[in-house]
Structure formats: structure tokens, C-alpha cells
C-alpha positions as CSV (number, residue, x, y, z in Angstrom):
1,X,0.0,0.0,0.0
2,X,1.4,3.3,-1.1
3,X,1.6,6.6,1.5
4,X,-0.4,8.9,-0.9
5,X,1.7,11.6,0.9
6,X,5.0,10.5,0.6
7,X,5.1,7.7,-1.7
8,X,5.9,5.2,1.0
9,X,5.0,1.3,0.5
10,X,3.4,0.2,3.6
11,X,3.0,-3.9,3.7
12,X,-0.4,-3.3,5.3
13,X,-3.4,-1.2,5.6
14,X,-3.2,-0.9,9.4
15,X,0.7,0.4,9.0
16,X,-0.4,2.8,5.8
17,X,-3.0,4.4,8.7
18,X,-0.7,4.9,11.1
19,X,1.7,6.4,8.6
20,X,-0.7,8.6,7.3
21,X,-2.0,9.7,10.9
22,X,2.2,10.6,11.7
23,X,1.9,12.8,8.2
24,X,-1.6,14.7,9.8
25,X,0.0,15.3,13.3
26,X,3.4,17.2,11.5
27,X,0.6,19.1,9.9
28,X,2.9,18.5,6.6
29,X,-0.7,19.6,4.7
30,X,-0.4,22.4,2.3
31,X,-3.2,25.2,3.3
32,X,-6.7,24.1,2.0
33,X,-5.4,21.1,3.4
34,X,-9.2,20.0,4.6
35,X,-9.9,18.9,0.8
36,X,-6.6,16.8,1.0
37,X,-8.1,15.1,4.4
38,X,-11.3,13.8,2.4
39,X,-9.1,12.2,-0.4
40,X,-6.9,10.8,1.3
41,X,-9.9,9.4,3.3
42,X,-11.7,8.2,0.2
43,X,-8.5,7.0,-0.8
44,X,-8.0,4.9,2.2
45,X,-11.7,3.4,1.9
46,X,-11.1,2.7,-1.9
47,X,-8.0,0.4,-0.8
48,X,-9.9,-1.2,2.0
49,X,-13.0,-2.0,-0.5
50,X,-10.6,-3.4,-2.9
51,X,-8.9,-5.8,-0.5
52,X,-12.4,-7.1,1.3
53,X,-13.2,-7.8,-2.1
54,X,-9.8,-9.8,-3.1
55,X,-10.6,-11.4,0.3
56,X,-14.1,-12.2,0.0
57,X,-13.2,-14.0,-3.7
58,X,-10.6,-16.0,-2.1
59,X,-13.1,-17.2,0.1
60,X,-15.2,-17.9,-2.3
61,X,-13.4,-19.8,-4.5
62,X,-12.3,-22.3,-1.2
63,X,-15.5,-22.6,-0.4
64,X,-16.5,-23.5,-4.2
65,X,-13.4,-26.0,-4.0
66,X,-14.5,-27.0,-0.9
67,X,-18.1,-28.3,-2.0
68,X,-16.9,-29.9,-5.7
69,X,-14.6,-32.2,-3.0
70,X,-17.6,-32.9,-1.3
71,X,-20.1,-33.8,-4.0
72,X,-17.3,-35.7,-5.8
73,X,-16.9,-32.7,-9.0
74,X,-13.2,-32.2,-8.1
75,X,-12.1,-34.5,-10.5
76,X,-9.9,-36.8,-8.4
77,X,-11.4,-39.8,-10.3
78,X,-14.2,-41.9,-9.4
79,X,-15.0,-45.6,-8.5
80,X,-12.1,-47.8,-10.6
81,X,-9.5,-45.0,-9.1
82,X,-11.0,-45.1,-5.3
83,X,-10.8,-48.9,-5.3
84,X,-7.3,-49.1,-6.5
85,X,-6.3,-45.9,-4.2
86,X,-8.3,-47.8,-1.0
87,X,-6.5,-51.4,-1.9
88,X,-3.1,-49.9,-2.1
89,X,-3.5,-48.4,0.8
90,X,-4.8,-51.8,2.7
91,X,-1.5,-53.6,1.0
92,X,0.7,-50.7,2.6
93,X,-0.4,-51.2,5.8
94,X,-0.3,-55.2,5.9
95,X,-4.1,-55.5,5.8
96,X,-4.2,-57.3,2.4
97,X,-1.3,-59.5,0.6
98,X,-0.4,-58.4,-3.4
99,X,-1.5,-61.4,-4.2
100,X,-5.1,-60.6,-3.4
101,X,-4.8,-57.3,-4.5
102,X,-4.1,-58.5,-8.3
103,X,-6.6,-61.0,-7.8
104,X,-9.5,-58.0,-6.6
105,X,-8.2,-55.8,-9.3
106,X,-9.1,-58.6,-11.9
107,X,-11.9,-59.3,-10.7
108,X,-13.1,-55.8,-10.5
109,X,-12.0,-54.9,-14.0
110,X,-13.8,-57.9,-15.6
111,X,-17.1,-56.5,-13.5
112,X,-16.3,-53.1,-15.1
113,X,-16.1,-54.6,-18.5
114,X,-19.6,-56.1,-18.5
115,X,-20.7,-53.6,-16.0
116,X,-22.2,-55.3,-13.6
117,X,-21.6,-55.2,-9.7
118,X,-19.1,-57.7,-8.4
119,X,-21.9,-58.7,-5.9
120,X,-19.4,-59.1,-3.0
121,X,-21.0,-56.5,-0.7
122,X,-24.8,-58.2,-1.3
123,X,-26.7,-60.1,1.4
124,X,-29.7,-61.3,0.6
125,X,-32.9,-63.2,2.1
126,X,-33.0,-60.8,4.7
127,X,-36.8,-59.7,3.9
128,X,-37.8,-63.3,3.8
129,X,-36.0,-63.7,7.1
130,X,-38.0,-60.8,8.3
131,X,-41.0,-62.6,7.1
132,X,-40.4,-65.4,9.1
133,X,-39.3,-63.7,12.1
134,X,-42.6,-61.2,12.7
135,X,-44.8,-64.7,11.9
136,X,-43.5,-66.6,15.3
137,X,-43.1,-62.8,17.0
138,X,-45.9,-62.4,19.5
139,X,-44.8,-59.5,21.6
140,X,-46.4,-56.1,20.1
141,X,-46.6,-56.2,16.5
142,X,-49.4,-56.0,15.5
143,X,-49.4,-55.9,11.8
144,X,-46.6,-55.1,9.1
145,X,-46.0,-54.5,5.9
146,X,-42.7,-55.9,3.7
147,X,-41.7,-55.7,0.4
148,X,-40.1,-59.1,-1.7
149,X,-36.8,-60.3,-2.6
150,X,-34.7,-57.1,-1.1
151,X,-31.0,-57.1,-1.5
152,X,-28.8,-55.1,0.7
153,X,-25.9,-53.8,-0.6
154,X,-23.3,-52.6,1.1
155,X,-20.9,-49.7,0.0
156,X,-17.8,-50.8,-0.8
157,X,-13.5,-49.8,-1.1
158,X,-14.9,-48.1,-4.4
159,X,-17.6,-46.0,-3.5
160,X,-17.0,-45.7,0.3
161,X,-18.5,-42.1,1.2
162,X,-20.4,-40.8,-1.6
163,X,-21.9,-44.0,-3.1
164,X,-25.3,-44.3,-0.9
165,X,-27.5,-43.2,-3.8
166,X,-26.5,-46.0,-6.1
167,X,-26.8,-48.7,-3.5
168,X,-30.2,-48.0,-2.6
169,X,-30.9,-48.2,-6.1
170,X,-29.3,-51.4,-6.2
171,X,-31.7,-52.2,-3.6
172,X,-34.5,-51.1,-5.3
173,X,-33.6,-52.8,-8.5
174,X,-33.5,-56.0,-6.9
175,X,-37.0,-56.5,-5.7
176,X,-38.0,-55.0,-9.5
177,X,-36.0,-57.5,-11.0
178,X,-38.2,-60.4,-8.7
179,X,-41.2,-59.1,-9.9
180,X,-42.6,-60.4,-13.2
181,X,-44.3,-56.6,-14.2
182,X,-41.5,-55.1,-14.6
183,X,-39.7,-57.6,-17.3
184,X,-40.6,-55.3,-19.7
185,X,-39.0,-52.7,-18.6
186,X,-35.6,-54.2,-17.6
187,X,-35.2,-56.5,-20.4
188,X,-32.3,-55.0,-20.7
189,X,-31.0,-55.1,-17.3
190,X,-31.2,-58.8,-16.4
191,X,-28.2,-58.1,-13.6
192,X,-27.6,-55.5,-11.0
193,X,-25.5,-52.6,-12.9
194,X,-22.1,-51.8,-11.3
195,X,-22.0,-47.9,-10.0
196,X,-20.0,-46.5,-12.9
197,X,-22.7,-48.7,-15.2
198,X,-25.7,-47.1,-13.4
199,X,-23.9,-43.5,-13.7
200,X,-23.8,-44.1,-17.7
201,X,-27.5,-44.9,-17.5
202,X,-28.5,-42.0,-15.6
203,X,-26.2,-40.2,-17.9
204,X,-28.2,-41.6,-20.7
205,X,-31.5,-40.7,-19.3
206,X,-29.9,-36.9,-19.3
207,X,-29.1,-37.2,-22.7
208,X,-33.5,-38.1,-23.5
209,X,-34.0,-35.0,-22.0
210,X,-35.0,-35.4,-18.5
211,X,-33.7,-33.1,-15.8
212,X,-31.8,-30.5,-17.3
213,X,-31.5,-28.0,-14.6
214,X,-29.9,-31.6,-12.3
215,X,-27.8,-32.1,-15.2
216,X,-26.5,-29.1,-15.1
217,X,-25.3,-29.4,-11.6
218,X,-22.8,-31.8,-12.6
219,X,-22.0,-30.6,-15.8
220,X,-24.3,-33.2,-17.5
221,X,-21.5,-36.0,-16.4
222,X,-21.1,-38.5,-14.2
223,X,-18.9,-41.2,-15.2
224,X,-14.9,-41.5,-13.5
225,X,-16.8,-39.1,-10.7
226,X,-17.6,-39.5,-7.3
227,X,-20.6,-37.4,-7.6
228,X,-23.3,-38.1,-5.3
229,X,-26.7,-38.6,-6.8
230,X,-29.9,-37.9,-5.1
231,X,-34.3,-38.3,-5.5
232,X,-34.1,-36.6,-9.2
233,X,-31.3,-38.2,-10.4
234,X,-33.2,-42.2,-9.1
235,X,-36.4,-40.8,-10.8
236,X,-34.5,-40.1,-14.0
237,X,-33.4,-43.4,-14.3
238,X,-36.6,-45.0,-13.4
239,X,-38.8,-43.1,-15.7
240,X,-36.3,-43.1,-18.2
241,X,-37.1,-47.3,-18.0
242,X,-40.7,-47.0,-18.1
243,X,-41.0,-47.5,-14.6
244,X,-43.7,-45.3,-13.2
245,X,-42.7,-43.1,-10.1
246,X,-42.8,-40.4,-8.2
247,X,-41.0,-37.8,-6.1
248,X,-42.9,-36.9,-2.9
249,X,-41.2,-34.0,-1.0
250,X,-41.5,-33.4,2.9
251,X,-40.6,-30.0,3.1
252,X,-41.3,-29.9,6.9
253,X,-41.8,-32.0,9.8
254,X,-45.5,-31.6,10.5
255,X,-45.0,-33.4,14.0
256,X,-43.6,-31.9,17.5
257,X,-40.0,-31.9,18.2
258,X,-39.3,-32.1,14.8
259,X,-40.6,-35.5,13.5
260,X,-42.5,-36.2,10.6
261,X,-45.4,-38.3,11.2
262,X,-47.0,-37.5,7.3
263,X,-43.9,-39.2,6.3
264,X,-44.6,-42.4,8.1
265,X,-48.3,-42.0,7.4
266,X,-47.6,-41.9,4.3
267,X,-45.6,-44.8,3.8
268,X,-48.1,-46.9,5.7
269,X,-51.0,-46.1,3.2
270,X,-48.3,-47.1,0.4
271,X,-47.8,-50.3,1.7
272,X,-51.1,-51.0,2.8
273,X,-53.4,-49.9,-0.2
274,X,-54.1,-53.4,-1.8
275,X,-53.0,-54.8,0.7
276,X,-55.8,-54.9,3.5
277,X,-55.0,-58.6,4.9
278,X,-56.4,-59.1,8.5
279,X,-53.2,-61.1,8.6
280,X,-50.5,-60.0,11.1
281,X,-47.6,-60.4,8.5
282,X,-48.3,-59.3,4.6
283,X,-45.3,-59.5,2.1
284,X,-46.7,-57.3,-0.6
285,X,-45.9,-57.0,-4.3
286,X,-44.6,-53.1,-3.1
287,X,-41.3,-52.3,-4.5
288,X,-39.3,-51.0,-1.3
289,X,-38.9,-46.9,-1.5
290,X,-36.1,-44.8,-1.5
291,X,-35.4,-42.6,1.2
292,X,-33.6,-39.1,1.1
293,X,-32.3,-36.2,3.1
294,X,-29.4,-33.9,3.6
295,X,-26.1,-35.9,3.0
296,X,-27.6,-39.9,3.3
297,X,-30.1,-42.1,1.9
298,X,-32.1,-45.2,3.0
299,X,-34.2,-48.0,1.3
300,X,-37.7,-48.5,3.2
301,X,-38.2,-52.1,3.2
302,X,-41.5,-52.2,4.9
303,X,-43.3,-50.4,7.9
304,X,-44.2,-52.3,11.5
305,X,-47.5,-51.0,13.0
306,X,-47.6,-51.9,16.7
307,X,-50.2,-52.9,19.2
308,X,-50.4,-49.2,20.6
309,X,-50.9,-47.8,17.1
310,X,-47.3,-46.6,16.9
311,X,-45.3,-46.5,13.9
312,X,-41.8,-48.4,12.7
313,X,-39.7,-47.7,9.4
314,X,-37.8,-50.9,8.2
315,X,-34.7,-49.6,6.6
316,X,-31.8,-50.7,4.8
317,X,-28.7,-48.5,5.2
318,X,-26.0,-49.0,2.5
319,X,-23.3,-48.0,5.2
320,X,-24.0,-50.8,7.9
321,X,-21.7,-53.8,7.0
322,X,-22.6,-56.8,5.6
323,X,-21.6,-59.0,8.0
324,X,-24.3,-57.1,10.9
325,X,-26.9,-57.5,7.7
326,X,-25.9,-61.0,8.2
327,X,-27.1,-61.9,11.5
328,X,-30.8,-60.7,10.4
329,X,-30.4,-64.1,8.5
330,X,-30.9,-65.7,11.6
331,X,-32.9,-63.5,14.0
332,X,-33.5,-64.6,17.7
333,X,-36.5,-65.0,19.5
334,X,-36.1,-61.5,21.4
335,X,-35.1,-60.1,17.8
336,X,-32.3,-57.7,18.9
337,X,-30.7,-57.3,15.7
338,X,-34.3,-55.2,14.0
339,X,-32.3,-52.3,15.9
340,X,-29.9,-52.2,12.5
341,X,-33.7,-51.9,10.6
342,X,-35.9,-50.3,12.8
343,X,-36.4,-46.1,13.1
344,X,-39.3,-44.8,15.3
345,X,-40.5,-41.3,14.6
346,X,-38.0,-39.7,17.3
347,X,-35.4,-41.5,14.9
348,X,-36.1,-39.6,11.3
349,X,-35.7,-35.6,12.5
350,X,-34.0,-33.8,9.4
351,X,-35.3,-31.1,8.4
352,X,-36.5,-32.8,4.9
353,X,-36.9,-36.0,3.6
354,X,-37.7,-37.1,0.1
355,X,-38.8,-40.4,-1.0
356,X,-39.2,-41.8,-4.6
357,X,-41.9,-44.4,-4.6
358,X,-42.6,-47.1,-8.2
359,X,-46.2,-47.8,-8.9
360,X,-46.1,-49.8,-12.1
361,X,-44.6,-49.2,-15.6
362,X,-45.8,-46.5,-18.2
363,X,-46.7,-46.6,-22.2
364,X,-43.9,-44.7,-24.6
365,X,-46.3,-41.7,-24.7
366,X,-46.1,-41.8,-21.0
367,X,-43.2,-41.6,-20.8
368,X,-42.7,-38.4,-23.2
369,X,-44.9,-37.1,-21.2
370,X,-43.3,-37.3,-18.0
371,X,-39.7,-36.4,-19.8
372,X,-41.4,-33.0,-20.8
373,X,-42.8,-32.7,-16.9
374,X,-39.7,-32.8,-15.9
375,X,-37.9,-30.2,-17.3
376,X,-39.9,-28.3,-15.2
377,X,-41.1,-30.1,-12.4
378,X,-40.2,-33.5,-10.9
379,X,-41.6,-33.6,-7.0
380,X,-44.5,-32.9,-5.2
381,X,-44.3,-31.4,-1.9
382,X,-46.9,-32.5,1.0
383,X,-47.8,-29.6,3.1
């Protein structure tokens, strides 16, 4: 900063004001020197704008660096590259010998080829488990509601930390792949896609047109990312599959302390619509729903209604191990491991929650039809 008086570089503004203020108390001012005293005043501001502003843009720009870390944008490579990154790291510290590593890399390149998932994070026959379990349970259950043939699938070295969106549509993809309407519709998909395979796909539903204001957020691209996907980006790929769907948004809790009883509500009449067995356990045709909010998603497997009226969210979570989904294979009498499944309404408080929820398949005009909605409009909020 330069001494408007004397020329002087100062290497602050705090040293440049004391300078100044030596300069005013020699009274070194020409006469008329009041006119002088607002310049170098406005002077003074001008320089202080300009660095708030320098500052503020740095800020800025950490902050934008910052988020595209967080959503995966930074370009730092996506599933392939975190695999190899996490396995090297596992060899370094003596966790895994080379000659399993060469032997996982293989493996997980030949899975890349075909895309398809290597299936080495899935358990499954948990719902049927479930099924069992609630039929013999005869403490206070007094109804509930599951959907069919759920996988779980667990995230893996690959997507560890941003790949929950995926896995519960994994999840979700598994039950649709059990149930004979939807053949159709996933004649094409006779496996479960690996991530990078179901990131082409919702790629290619971009590329039809749906969502362009969500593809913009990541540059229309998601392939060798580590972008995390949400509600918009699962309907895309659903509708664009002729698989009927739909967003609903709770904006809001619209219970005390924060909870969301419409939510639950909700979900019951889903499940039970169709459904209205006097028996205690139902295992509906339902596909399970996905579950979103701030930073995480769930899968909804199915919904317990106990003897006192309350309600229970089943839930898969792609970031609880495998080998805890495991013990649900062989639940105990007192069922202590539903506590990896079950969330009361004190459980779900975020602020907002988004769920996207199949309901059959559509026609091709349907479908166009929906594609158009979308470029405008994709959820509906419940008030």
C-alpha cells in the first residue's frame, strides 16, 4: 500500500493508517489542506474496499473448491481409481497381501467390462427372514408391511462415502428384478448394474432429455466421478425405464420436536393400499422406496404398526456392514438385531426427507410425457 503523501509502500493497511496519521500530526498539509483530508480518506476506503473484495473472492473460491470435493466434482477420479487408491493403501499397511490385491483388481475390472456389480458387498434373504421372524413374534406387533426379494448392498473400497445413492438403487432394483411386471422394462437389465454402469444410465437418461436443470449441476457428467446422486437423479433413471414413479417431498416436519409423522403416514398407506389382509404379516408385491435427506439415503423395506398404534420404518442402510446384515439371516427369538432396521419417529428428524416411490410401468407416450414434466417439475411437496 502506497503513503499517498510521501510515496511510501506500507505492507499493510493498518501500517499505511498509522503512517498517514504521523503525516496529519506534523501538519505537513499544504493550506486548504481539509480537501486533501477527504481524499486521502476516500482514498483509504477505496483500498480497504478493494482488498475485502480480493478477500471475499478467495473465500469464495475455497468454499467452491471445498463443496466440488464434497459432491465428488473435483475430479480426483471416481469408482475404478478409489478402489485401487483404498486397496493400495490396505497392502501398505499389511491388511491385504499383493496377491489378493491382483486377484480384486481382476476381478473388479472384468465387473467393469460387463458392468455389472461384483456382488461381494450383497446379502440377501433378509426380507424373507423378516417374514419369518414377525410370523412366530408375539410380543407387540401388530401388523406389518414388507416388500419381496430385497437385497442389501453394502458400500464398498470403491464408493465408500459418496456412493449411498447407487446402493439403494441397487436395492431397489433387486425386488423389480423379482417381480414379473417389470420384465418389460428391464429386459435390458437382467443383472444388477455396477456404479460407474448405473452412472452411464442416468447419464443416458440426461441425454433423452430429463432433468436438465440436475444435469447441469454436474456438468451433464457423471462417469470417473464420485458425484453423489440424489431423488431426481433415481427418478430419471426409473422413468427413463418405463418404470412409473414419483417424487414426494416433505418439506417440513409436520410433528412436534421435529418429526414427521406425514412421512410415516404416508408410507403406511403405500404399503397397505391393496393390501388390507387381517393377517399380522403381509409380504406385498410393493417395491421397497427410496429414502432421502441432507447428506444420506435409505431404502424403506417395509413399515411395523404396533399394538399401541405406533409406527416403525424398516430400513436398509448401504453403510451398515454386511456381516451385521448378516445376523438378520438368523434372528433370535427376542429379535435384537431389527435395531440395524428399525427407526421410530423420534429417529427420522432432518429437516426434509424425500422419498421416490414405483407404482407400475408406463406406455412410450407416457413416458414423453413425463420427460417434458420434468424439465420443469419432478416432486410434489406434501404440506
Amino acid at each position: 500500500y502506497e503513503c499517498p503523501i510521501c510515496g511510501l509502500t506500507c505492507t499493510d493497511i493498518q501500517i499505511l493508517e498509522e503512517h498517514v496519521d504521523l503525516h496529519l500530526e506534523e501538519h505537513s498539509f499544504p493550506e486548504g489542506g481539509g480537501s486533501g483530508d477527504l481524499e486521502l480518506a476516500q482514498r483509504l476506503q477505496t483500498e480497504e474496499d478493494k482488498q475485502q473484495r480480493l478477500e471475499e473472492e478467495k473465500r469464495e473460491k475455497e468454499e467452491f473448491k471445498k463443496l466440488q470435493r464434497q459432491y465428488g466434482l473435483d475430479g480426483s477420479g471416481g469408482y475404478k481409481k478409489q478402489f485401487l487408491n483404498n486397496m493400495e493403501r490396505e497392502v501398505n499397511r499389511g491388511r491385504m497381501q499383493p496377491f489378493e490385491y491382483h486377484k480384486r483388481k481382476a476381478d473388479m475390472m472384468e465387473c467393469l467390462a460387463f458392468g455389472i456389480d461384483d456382488g461381494k458387498t450383497k446379502t440377501s434373504g433378509i426380507t424373507e427372514a423378516l417374514c419369518k421372524y414377525y410370523q412366530n413374534e408375539n410380543k407387540d406387533v401388530r401388523h406389518v408391511w414388507l416388500s419381496a426379494g430385497v437385497d442389501h448392498f453394502q458400500s464398498s473400497l470403491g464408493d465408500k462415502g459418496w456412493g449411498c445413492g447407487y446402493r439403494n438403487f441397487q436395492m431397489l432394483l433387486s425386488s423389480l428384478l423379482q417381480n414379473s411386471l417389470y420384465n418389460d422394462c428391464l429386459r435390458d437389465t437382467a443383472l444388477i448394474p455396477s456404479i460407474p454402469k448405473i452412472q452411464s444410465m442416468i447419464e443416458d437418461a440426461w441425454k433423452e432429455g430429463f432433468d436438465p436443470h440436475g444435469a447441469s449441476h454436474f456438468n451433464n457428467r457423471l462417469c470417473g466421478s464420485k458425484a453423489w446422486i440424489g431423488a431426481c437423479e433415481i427418478y430419471s433413471l426409473l422413468t427413463s425405464l418405463r418404470i412409473k414413479c414419483q417424487i414426494i417431498d416433505f418439506h417440513k416436519p409436520t410433528g412436534p420436536t421435529g418429526t414427521h409423522p406425514r412421512l410415516f403416514e404416508w408410507i403406511l398407506h403405500y404399503y397397505s393400499t391393496d393390501n388390507e389382509s387381517t393377517a399380522k404379516v403381509v409380504c406385498t408385491s410393493k417395491p421397497p422406496i427410496y429414502l432421502q435427506h441432507q447428506g444420506h439415503s435409505r431404502t424403506v423395506v417395509g413399515i411395523e404398526e404396533k399394538k399401541n398404534k405406533a409406527l416403525c420404518l424398516l430400513l436398509f442402510d448401504p453403510g451398515c456392514p454386511s456381516q451385521e446384515m448378516q445376523k438378520l439371516l438368523k434372528l433370535n427369538s427376542d429379535g435384537t438385531s431389527l435395531k440395524l432396521l428399525r427407526k421410530f419417529m423420534g429417529g427420522l428428524k432432518e429437516k426434509q426427507y424425500q422419498i421416490v416411490a414405483v407404482d407400475g410401468i408406463l406406455t412410450l407416450e407416457e413416458k414423453t410425457a413425463r420427460c417434458l414434466a420434468s424439465q420443469v417439475l419432478t416432486s410434489e411437496k406434501i404440506p
